[in-house]
C-alpha positions in Angstrom: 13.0 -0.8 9.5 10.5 0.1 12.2 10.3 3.8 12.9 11.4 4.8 16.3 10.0 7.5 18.4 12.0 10.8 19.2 13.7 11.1 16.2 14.9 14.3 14.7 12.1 15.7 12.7 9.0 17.7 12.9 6.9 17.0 16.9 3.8 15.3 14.9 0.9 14.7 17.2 -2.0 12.3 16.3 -5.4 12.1 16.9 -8.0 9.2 15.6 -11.3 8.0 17.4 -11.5 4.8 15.3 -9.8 1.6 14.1 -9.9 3.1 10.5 -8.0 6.3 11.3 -5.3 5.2 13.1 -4.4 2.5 10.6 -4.7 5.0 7.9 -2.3 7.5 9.9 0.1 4.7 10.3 -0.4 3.9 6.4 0.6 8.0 6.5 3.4 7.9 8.2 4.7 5.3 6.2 4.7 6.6 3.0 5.5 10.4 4.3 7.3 10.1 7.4 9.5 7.0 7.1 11.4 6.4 10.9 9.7 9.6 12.7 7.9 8.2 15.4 4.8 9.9 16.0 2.6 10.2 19.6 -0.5 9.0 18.6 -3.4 10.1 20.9 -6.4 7.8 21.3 -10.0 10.0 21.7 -11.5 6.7 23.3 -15.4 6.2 22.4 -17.8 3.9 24.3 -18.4 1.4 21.8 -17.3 -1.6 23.1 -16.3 -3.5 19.5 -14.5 -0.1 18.8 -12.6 -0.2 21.3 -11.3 -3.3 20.8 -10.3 -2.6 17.5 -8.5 0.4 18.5 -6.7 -1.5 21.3 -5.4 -4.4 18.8 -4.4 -1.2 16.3 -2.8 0.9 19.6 -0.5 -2.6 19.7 0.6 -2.8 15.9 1.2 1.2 16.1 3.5 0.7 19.2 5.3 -2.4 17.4 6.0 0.1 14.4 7.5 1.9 17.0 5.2 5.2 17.9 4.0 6.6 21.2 0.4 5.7 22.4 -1.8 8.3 24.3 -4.9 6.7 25.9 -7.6 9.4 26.6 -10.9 8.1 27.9 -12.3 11.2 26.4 -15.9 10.2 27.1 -15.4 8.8 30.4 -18.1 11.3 32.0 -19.2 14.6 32.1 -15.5 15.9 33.4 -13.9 13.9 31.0 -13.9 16.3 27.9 -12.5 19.0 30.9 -9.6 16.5 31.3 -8.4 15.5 28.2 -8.4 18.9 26.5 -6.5 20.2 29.3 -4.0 17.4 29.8 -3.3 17.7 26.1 -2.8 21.4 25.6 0.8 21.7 26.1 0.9 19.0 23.7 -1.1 21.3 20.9 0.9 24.0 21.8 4.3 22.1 21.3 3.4 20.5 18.0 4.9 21.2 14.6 2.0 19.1 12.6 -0.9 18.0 13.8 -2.8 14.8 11.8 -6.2 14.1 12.3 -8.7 11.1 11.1 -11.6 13.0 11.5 -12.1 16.7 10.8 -15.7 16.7 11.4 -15.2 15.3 14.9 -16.7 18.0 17.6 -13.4 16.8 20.1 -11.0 17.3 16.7 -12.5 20.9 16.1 -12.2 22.2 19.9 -8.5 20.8 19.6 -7.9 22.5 16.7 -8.9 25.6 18.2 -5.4 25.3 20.5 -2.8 24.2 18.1 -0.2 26.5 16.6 0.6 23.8 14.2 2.2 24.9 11.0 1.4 21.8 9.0 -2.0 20.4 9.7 -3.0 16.9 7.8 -5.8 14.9 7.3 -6.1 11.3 7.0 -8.3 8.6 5.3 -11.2 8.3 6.6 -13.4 6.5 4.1 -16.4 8.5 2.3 -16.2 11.2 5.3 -13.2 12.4 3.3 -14.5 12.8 0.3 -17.3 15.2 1.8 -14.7 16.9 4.0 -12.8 18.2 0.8 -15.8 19.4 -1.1 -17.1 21.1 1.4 -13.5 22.9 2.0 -13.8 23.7 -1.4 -16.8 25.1 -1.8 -16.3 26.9 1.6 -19.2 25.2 3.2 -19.8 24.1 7.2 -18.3 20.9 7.9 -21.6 18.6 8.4 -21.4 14.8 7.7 -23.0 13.3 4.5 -25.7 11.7 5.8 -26.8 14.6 8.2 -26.6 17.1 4.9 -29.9 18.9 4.5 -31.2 18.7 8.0 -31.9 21.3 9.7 -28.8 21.9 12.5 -30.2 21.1 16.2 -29.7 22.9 19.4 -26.1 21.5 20.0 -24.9 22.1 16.0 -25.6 26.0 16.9 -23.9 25.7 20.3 -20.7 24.5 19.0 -21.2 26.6 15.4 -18.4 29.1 16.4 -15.8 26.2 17.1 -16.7 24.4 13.9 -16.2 28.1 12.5 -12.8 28.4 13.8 -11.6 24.6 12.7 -12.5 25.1 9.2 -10.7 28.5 9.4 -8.0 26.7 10.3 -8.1 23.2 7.7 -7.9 26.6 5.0 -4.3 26.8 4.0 -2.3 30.0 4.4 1.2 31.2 3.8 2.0 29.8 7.6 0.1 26.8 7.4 0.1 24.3 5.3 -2.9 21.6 4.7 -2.8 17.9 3.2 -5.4 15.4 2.6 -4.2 11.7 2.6 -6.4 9.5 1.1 -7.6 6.5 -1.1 -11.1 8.2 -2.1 -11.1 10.1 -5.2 -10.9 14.1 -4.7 -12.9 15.5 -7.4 -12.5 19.3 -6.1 -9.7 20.2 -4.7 -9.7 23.4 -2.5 -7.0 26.1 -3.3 -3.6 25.2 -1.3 -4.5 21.8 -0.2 -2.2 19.1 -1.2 -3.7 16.2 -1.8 -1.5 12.8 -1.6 -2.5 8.7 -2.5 -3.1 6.3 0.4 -2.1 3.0 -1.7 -1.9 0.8 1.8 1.2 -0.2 1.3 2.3 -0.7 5.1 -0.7 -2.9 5.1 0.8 -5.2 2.1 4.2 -5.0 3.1 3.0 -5.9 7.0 0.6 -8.3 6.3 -0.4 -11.5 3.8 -0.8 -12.6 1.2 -3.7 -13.8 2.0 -4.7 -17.6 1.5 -8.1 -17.6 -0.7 -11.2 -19.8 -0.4 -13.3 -20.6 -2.9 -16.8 -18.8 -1.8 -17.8 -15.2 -1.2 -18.0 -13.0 1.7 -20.0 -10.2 2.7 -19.4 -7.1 3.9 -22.1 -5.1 6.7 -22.8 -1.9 6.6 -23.9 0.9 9.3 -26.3 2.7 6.9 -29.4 0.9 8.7 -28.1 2.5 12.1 -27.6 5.7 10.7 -31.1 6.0 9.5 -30.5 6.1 6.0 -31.5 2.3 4.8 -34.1 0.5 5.9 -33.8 -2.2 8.1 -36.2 -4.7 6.7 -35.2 -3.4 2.6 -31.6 -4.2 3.9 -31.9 -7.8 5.0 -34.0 -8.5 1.8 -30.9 -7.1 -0.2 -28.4 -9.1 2.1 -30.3 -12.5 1.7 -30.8 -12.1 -2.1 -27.0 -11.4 -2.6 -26.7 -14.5 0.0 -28.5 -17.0 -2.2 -27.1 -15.5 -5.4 -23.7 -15.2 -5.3 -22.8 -18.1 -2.0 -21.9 -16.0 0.4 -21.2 -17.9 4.1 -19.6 -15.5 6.2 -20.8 -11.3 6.9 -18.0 -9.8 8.2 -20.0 -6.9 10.4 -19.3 -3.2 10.5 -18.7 -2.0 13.9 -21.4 0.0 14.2 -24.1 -2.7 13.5 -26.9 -3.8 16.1 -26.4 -6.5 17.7 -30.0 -7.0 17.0 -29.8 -6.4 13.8 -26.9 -9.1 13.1 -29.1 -11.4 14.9 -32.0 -11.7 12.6 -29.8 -11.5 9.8 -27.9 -14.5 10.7 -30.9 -16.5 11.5 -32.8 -15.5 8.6 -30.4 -16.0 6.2 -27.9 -18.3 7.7 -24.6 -16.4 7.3 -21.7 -16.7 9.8 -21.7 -13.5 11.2 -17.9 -12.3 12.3 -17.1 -9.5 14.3 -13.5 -8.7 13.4 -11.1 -7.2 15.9 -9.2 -5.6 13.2 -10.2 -3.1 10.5 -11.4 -5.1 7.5 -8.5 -4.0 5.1 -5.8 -5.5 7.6 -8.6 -8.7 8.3 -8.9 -9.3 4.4 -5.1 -8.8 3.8 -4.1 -11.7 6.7 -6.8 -14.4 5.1 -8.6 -16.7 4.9 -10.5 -14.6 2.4 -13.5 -15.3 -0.1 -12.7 -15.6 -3.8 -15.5 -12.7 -4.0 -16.3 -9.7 -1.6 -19.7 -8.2 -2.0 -20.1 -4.8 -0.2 -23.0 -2.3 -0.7 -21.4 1.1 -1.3 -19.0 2.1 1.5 -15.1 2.8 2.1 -13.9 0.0 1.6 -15.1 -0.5 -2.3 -12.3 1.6 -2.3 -9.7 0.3 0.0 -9.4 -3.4 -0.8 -9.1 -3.6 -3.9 -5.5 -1.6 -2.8 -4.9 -3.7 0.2 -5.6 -7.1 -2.1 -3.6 -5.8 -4.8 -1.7 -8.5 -6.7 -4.3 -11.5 -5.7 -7.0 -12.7 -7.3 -10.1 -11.3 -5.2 -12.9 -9.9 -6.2 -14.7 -6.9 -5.3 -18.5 -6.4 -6.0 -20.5 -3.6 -5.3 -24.0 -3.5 -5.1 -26.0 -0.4 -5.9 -28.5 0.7 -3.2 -32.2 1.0 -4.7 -33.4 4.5 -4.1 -36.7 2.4 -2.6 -34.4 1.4 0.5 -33.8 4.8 1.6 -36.0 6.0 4.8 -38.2 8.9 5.0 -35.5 10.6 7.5 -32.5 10.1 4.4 -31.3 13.2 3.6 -31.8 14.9 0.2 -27.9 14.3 -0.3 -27.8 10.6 0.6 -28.9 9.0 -2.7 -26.5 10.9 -5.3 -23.5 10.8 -1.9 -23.8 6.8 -1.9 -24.0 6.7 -6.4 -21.3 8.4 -6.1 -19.5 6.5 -3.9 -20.0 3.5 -6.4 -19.3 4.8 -9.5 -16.2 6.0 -8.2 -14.6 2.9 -7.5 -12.4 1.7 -9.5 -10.9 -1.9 -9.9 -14.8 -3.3 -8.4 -17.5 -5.3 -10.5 -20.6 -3.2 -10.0 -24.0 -5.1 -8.7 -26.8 -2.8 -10.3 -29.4 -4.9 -8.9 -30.2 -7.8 -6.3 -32.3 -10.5 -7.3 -35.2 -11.6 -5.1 -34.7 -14.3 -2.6 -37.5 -15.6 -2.9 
C-alpha cells in the first residue's frame, strides 16, 4: 500500500539535490517509514539533464504518495535568500530531518536551523562512504576528490557553517543520527546507527527486467571532475568496447556533451541519456547481459537492484596512469577502494588495447 501524507508519525522533512537522493530517500522511507508520508523538498540545480531526472523522480515520489517542495534554490543571486527563508518554519517544525547530501553547502546552512531530534542520512553513492569516515575520525566534511587541496576563499567563508553541520551530524543524548546506505561503512562513528539500503522499493516497483544478449556501459563523471583524463578515458571506454560488445553507454549526468560526442563517433556506441537514475533504468529493461562500469556507485547498487536475474556486473579498475596532475593525493586508494569493496561484481583489472 502506497504511503499517504499526514499521517500520524514523526513531521519528516526531506531534502535531495539529485535523482540519486531522492530515490534513495524513497528506498528509506520504505524500509523505515512504511505509510508516513514525507514532504520532500527539491534544492533545484541548473543542470538541465538533472533536472529532468528529478522531475520524472518528483512524479514517482508523489505517486507513492509524499508531498513535493519545488525550490529553484539557484534561480539567482536572491534565490538562496528565498528558499532558506520560506523553509524555516518548516526546520523549525520538524521532528527528523533526512538529507542526501551532507556535504552540500545549502544542506549545511539548513542544518544550522533545525531543531530536529532525529537527523538521517541517505545513500548517496561513494560520497557516503567519505561522509562517515570523516565523522569518525572527526575530520571537515570535504568531498573525496577535493581531499588534499588546499580550501579556497569560499571553503574559509563558509568554514564556520560547515563547523556547525558536522556539530550537529555528531549524535547526542537529544539527537539521534543514522546513515542509510548500500556502501560498505568500514568505520563507524560513535552513536551513529547505521542501516542497509537493499532497493527493495525499486524491485518491488519495478521489473523484472527483459535481458538482451550484449553488454552495456556505464559513463562516468570522473573526466569532468578533473580526476581522469579525458583522452586516457576514451582509450579505456573503446578497448572495453571492442572487447567485451558493448552497443549502448548509458551516460552519467554529469558528462559533457562534448565529451559523449567524440566518444560515440570514435567508438560507435549508442549513447543514452536516461531520464531516470540508472538503478530504476536497469531494473525496467531492456538490459545488457553484462554491465561494465569503471569504479562508481553503482558497482554497488545494481547488483541489489538486479538481484534475482542473471546480469552481470564488471568493474574495471582505473590505471593509476589515467589520473591528472590536479587528482588529489586521496583519489587513487578512494576509487581502489571503491572496487574492491563491491561485492557480487566480476572485477576488470585491466583493459586491453583497442588497437
Amino acid at each position: 500500500m502506497s504511503p499517504r501524507a499526514g499521517n500520524a508519525g514523526p513531521h519528516t522533512l526531506a531534502f535531495v539535490e539529485s535523482p540519486v537522493q531522492l530515490l534513495n530517500v524513497l528506498e528509506w522511507a520504505h524500509t523505515h517509514a512504511p505509510g508516513a508520508g514525507l514532504t520532500l523538498v527539491v534544492l533545484s540545480p541548473v543542470d538541465p539533464m538533472t533536472r529532468g531526472q528529478l522531475r520524472r523522480m518528483a512524479e514517482l515520489a508523489r505517486q507513492e504518495g509524499h508531498q513535493v517542495r519545488w525550490e529553484e534554490a539557484r534561480g539567482g543571486a536572491t534565490a538562496p535568500f528565498r528558499t532558506v527563508g520560506g523553509l524555516t518554519a518548516s526546520l523549525r517544525r520538524a521532528d527528523r530531518i533526512v538529507m542526501g547530501d551532507p556535504f552540500s553547502r545549502y544542506v549545511q546552512l539548513l542544518l544550522t536551523i533545525t531543531r530536529a531530534r532525529e537527523l538521517v542520512v541517505v545513500d548517496d553513492g561513494t560520497a557516503t562512504m567519505e561522509f562517515v569516515t570523516q565523522l569518525a575520525r572527526g575530520e571537515r566534511l570535504v568531498r573525496w576528490h577535493r581531499k588534499g587541496t588546499r580550501p579556497g576563499p569560499r571553503d574559509l567563508l563558509f568554514a564556520p557553517v560547515s563547523s556547525s553541520a558536522r556539530r550537529r551530524l555528531t549524535p547526542t543524548r537529544e539527537r539521534g543520527v543514522s546513515v542509510f546506505s548500500s556502501m560498505p561503512i568500514e568505520e563507524t562513528p560513535d552513536g551513529v546507527t547505521v542501516t542497509a539500503n537493499g532497493f527493495a522499493w525499486t524491485r518491488a516497483r519495478f521489473g523484472p527486467p527483459r535481458i538482451t544478449k550484449g553488454a552495456d556501459m556505464v559513463g562516468t563523471s570522473l573526466v569532468e571532475t578533473g580526476v581522469v583524463d579525458g583522452d586516457r578515458y576514451l582509450e579505456a571506454v573503446r578497448g572495453l568496447t571492442k572487447t567485451h560488445g558493448a552497443t549502448r553507454y548509458f551516460a552519467h549526468r554529469r558528462e559533457s556533451a562534448e565529451k559523449l560526442h567524440r566518444l560515440a563517433v570514435e567508438t560507435g556506441l549508442e549513447v543514452v541519456r536516461p531520464d531516470l537514475p540508472l538503478e530504476l533504468i536497469a531494473r525496467r529493461g531492456p538490459i545488457g547481459r553484462t554491465i561494465l562500469s569503471f569504479p562508481s556507485t553503482v558497482v554497488h547498487t545494481l547488483p541489489l537492484a538486479l538481484a534475482g536475474t542473471r546480469v552481470r556486473v564488471a568493474v574495471c579498475d582505473i590505471d593509476p596512469d589515467w589520473l591528472t596532475r590536479n587528482a588529489s593525493p586521496r583519489a587513487r586508494g578512494f576509487l581502489s577502494g571503491v572496487t574492491g569493496t563491491a561485492r557480487d561484481v566480476h572485477r576488470l583489472s585491466a583493459v586491453p588495447s583497442a588497437g
